[in-house]
N, C-alpha and C positions, 0 to 999 in steps of 0.2 A: 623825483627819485631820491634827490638829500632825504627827507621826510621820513620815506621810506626806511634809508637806512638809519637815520637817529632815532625813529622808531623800532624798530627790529633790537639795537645796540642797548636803546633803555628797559626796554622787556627784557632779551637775556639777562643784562644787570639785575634788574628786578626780578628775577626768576632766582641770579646767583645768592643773591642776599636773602631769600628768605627759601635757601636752601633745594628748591628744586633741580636747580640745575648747580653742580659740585665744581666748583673751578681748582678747588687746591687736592691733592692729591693726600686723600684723608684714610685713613683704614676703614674698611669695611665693616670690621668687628670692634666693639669698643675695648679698649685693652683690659683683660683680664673677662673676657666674655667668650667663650667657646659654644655656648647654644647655638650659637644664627647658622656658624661655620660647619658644626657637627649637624645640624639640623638639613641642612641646605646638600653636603657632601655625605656625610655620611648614610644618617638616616634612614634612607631609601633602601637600602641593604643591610644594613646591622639593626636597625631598628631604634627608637629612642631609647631603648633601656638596653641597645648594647649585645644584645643575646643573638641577634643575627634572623629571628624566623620569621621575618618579612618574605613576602611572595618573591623580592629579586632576592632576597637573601640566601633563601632556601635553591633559587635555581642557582646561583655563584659559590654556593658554599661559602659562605660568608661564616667569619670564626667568629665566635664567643665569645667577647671580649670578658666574660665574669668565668670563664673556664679556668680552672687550673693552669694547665697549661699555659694561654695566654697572659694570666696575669704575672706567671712568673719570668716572661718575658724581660728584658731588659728597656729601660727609655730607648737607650741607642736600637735597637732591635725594631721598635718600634717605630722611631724614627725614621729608620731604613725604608719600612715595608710602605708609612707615607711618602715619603720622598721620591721612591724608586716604584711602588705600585711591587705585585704578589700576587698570580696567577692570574683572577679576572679583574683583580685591583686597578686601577688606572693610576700611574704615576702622579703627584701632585706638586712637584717641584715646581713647573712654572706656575701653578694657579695658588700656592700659599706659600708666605714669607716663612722665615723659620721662626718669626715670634708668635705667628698663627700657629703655626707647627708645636711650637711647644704648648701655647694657652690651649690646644684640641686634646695636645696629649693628655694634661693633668685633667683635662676636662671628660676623657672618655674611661680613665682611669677612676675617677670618682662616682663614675655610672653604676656599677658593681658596690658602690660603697651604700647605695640607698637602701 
């Protein structure tokens, strides 16, 4: 049964070390990287380029992000609509820190810039 566990204990180690298995609590997105997060959250409704006319986009009404309107938005405004979620929006407070928060914002913001 020792065996057992000193085996099981050098595997997980050897899993940790060459990153399979994550022991320290690392961010998910590398800093200054808003792809994975926009990609993974977003996406599926506003679409990679932001316009929204994805199949769940178009049933949620998902905005524009290159509209006029929208882009005249405010950060804080925006913020908001992350944080706290906006009709079929889902709130994302618990599921992104505000430094994600911010690197999606600049990130969904320079969508419209291409």
């Amino acid at each position: 049964m020792r065996r057992k566990l000193e085996f099981c204990a050098i595997l997980f180690l050897g899993l940790a070390a060459i990153g399979l298995i994550n022991l320290l609590s690392i961010p998910a997105y590398p800093q200054g990287s808003a792809e994975p997060v926009y990609n993974k959250k977003c996406a599926s409704c506003h679409g990679v380029d932001g316009i929204g006319t994805t199949p769940a986009g178009k049933a949620t009404k998902a905005r524009d992000f290159c509209s006029n309107e929208v882009k005249g938005e405010t950060d804080e405004e925006w913020t908001t609509v992350i944080v706290k979620g906006k009709n079929k929006m889902p709130a994302y407070d618990k599921k992104l820190s505000e430094a994600e928060i911010k690197v999606l914002l600049a990130y969904i913001r320079g969508l419209c810039k291409k």
